[in-house]
C-alpha positions in Angstrom: 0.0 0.0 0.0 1.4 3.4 -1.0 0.6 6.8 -0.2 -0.5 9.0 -3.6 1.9 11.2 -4.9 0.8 14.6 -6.0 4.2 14.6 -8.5 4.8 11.4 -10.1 1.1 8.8 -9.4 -1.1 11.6 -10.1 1.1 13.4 -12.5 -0.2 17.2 -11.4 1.3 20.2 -12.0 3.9 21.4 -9.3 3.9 24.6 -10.3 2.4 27.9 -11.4 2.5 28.2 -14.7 2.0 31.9 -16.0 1.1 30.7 -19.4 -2.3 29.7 -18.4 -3.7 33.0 -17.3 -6.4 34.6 -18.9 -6.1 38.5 -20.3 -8.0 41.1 -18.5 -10.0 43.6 -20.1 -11.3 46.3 -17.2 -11.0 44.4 -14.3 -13.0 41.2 -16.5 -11.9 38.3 -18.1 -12.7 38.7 -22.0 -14.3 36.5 -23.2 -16.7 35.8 -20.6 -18.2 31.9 -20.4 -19.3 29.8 -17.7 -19.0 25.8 -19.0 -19.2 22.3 -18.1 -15.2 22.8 -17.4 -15.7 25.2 -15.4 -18.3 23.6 -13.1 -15.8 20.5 -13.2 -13.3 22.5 -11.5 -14.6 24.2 -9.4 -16.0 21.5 -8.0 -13.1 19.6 -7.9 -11.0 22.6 -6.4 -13.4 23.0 -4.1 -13.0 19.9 -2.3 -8.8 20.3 -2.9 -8.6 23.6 -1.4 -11.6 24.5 1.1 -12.2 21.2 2.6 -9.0 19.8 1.9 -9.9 16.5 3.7 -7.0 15.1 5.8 -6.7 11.5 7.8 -4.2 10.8 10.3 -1.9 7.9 9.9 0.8 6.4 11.9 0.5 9.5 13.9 1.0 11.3 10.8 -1.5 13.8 9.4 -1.7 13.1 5.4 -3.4 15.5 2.9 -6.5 13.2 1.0 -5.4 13.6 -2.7 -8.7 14.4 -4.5 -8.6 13.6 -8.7 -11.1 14.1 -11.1 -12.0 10.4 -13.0 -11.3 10.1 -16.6 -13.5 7.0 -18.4 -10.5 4.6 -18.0 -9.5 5.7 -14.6 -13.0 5.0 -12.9 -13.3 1.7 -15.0 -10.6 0.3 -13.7 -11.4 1.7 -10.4 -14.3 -0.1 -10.6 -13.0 -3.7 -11.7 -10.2 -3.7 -9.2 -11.7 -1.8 -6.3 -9.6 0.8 -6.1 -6.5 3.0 -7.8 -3.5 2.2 -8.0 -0.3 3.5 -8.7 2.5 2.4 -11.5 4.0 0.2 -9.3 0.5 -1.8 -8.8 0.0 -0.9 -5.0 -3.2 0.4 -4.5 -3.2 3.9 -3.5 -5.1 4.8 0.1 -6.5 7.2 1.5 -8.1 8.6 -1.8 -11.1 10.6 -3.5 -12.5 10.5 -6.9 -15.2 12.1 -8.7 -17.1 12.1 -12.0 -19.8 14.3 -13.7 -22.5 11.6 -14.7 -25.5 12.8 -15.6 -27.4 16.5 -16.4 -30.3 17.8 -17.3 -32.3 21.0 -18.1 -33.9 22.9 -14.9 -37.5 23.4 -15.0 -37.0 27.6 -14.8 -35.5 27.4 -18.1 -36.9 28.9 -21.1 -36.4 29.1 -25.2 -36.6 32.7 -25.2 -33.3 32.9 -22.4 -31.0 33.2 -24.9 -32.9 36.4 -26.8 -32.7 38.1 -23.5 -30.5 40.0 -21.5 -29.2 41.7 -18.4 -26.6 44.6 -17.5 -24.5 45.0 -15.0 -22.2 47.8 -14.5 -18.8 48.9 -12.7 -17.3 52.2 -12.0 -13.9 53.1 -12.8 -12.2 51.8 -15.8 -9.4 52.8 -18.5 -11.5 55.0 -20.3 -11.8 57.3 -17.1 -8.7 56.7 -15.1 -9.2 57.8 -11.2 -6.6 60.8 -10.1 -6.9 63.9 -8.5 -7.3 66.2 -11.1 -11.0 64.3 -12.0 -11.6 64.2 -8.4 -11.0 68.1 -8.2 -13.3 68.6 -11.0 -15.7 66.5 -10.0 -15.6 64.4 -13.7 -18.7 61.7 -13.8 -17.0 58.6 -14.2 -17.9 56.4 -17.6 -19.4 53.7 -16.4 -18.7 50.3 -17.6 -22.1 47.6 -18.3 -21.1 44.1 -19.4 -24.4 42.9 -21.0 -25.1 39.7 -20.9 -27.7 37.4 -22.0 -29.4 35.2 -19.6 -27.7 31.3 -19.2 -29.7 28.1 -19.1 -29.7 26.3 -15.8 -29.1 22.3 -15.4 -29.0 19.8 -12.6 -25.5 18.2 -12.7 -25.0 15.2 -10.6 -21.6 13.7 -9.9 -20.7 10.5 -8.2 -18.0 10.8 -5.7 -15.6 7.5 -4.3 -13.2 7.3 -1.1 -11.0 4.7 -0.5 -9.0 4.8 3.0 -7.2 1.7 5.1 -9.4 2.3 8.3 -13.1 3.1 9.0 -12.1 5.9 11.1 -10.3 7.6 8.7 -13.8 7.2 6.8 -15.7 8.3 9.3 -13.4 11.6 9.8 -13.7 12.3 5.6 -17.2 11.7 5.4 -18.0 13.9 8.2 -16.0 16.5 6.7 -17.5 16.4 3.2 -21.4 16.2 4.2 -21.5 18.9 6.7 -20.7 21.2 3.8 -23.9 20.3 1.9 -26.7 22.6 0.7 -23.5 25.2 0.3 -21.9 26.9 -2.4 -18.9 25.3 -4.0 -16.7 27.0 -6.1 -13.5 29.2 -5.5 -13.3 32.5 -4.0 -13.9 35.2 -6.6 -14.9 33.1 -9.3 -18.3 30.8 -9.8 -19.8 29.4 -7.2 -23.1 26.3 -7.2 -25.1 25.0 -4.9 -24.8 21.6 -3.8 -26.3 18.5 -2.4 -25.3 15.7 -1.0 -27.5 12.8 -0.9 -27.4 9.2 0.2 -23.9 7.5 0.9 -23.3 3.8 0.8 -20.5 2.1 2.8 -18.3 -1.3 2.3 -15.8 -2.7 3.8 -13.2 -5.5 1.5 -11.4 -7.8 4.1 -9.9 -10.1 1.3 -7.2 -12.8 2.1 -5.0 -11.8 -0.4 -5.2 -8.3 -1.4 -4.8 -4.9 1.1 -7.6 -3.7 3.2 -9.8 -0.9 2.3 -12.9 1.1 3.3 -15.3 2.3 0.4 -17.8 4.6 0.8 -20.1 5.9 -2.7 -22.6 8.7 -2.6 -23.5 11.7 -5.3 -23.4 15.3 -5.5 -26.2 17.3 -7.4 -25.3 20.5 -8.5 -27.2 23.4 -9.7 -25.5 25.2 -12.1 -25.4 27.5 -15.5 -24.1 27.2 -18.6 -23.0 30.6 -20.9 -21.6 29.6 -23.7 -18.6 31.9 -25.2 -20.7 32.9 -28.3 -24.6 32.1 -29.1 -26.7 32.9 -32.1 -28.6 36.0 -31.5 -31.9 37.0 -33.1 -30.8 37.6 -36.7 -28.9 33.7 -36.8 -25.6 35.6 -36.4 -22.9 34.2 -34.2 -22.5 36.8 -31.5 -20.4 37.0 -28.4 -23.0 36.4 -25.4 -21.5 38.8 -22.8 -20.0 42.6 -24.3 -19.1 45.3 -22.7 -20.8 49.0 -22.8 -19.8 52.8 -21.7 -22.0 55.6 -20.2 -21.1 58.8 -22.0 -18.7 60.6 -19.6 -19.6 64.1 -20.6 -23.0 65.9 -22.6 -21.7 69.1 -24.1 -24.8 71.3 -25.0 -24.5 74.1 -27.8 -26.4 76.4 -28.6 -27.1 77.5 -32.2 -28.4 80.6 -33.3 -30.0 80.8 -36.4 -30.6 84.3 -37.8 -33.1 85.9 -40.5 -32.9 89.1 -42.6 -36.4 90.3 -43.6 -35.5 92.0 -47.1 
């Protein structure tokens, strides 16, 4: 039996890469899109980072690695009753997730998508904060990222632990269910609300394979999808969030207009 290994089982990233960040337009990522990936990770980061689920082991405390489970992965999972690593030692304590199924919440509607909503935001580039507009009292140009309205799904995902002991069960499942009915996601970015529901427990004592503790249960999810770009009225392919200014100043003129009676 082996504990996992973030850096050479699991094969994650050990460290930031820069390359991966997104370009910022006025203090918003451009373009703007909420997808199945990104309700995929922040579930999963959720779990890493905010639980971050821990058992204790030969008076050790060891972090719970928690992976997301490709097809193969959660096949072979299933046939051999738990993960291993490439040495063939099954990997305890462990947690491992899947999105299964989703469908279309009942608040949904065909004529979502020909609809929309602004909101807005102060300060920007086009009207840079300093003293000299504070001193003469410039309106700011407001900002308004329209955006038209998402369609909403129930997403359920099954979840799997594997640890040695039933204690160390006990402590993970105690951790993960009290934070039901709350809103996973992480901070300053999307967020869903979730629910855990019935969780089913077994226990392998074989004769000649390692001990483990299993414990199944599922996650339901209601989330949004906003796709990057979406056909808009006229069957054009149109980006589904843009951005929008106020006018920053009105200049008034007046105009005289003069006649000469001959």
């Amino acid at each position: 039996m082996s504990t996992p290994n973030f850096n050479t089982d699991l094969k994650l990233p050990n460290k930031y890469n820069r390359g991966m960040d997104n370009k910022y337009v006025d203090g918003v990522s451009i373009p703007l899109s909420v997808g199945l990936y990104t309700i995929d990770n922040g579930i999963l980061k959720y779990l890493q980072t905010k639980i971050n689920p821990v058992v204790n082991q030969d008076g050790k405390q060891i972090k719970v690695p928690v992976i997301y489970g490709n097809p193969e992965r959660w096949k072979s999972a299933q046939q051999d009753g738990g993960i291993r690593d490439k040495n063939g030692k099954i990997m305890l304590p462990i947690i491992m997730l899947r999105r299964t199924t989703m469908k279309k919440n009942s608040i949904n509607s065909p004529i979502n998508k020909h609809q929309t909503y602004a909101f807005k935001s102060g300060w920007n580039s086009r009207n840079i904060y300093d003293k000299f507009t504070v001193l003469n009292r410039i309106t700011p140009s407001e900002t308004y990222h329209v955006s038209i309205v998402p369609d909403y799904y129930d997403i359920s995902y099954d979840v799997m632990i594997w640890t040695e002991y039933m204690e160390q069960m006990n402590l993970l499942v105690e951790n993960i269910t009290f934070e039901s009915d709350e809103y996973w996601g992480q901070d300053n970015n999307y967020k869903f609300i979730s629910r855990i529901n019935q969780i089913k427990q077994t226990t392998d004592l074989p004769e000649t394979k390692d001990r483990l503790v299993r414990s199944e249960f599922s996650i339901d999810i209601k989330a949004y999808i906003l796709p990057e770009y979406a056909l808009n009225k006229q069957g054009n392919r149109s980006k589904s969030v843009n951005l929008q200014y106020s006018p920053k100043k009105i200049v008034f003129d007046t105009e005289i207009v003069t006649r000469t009676n001959k």
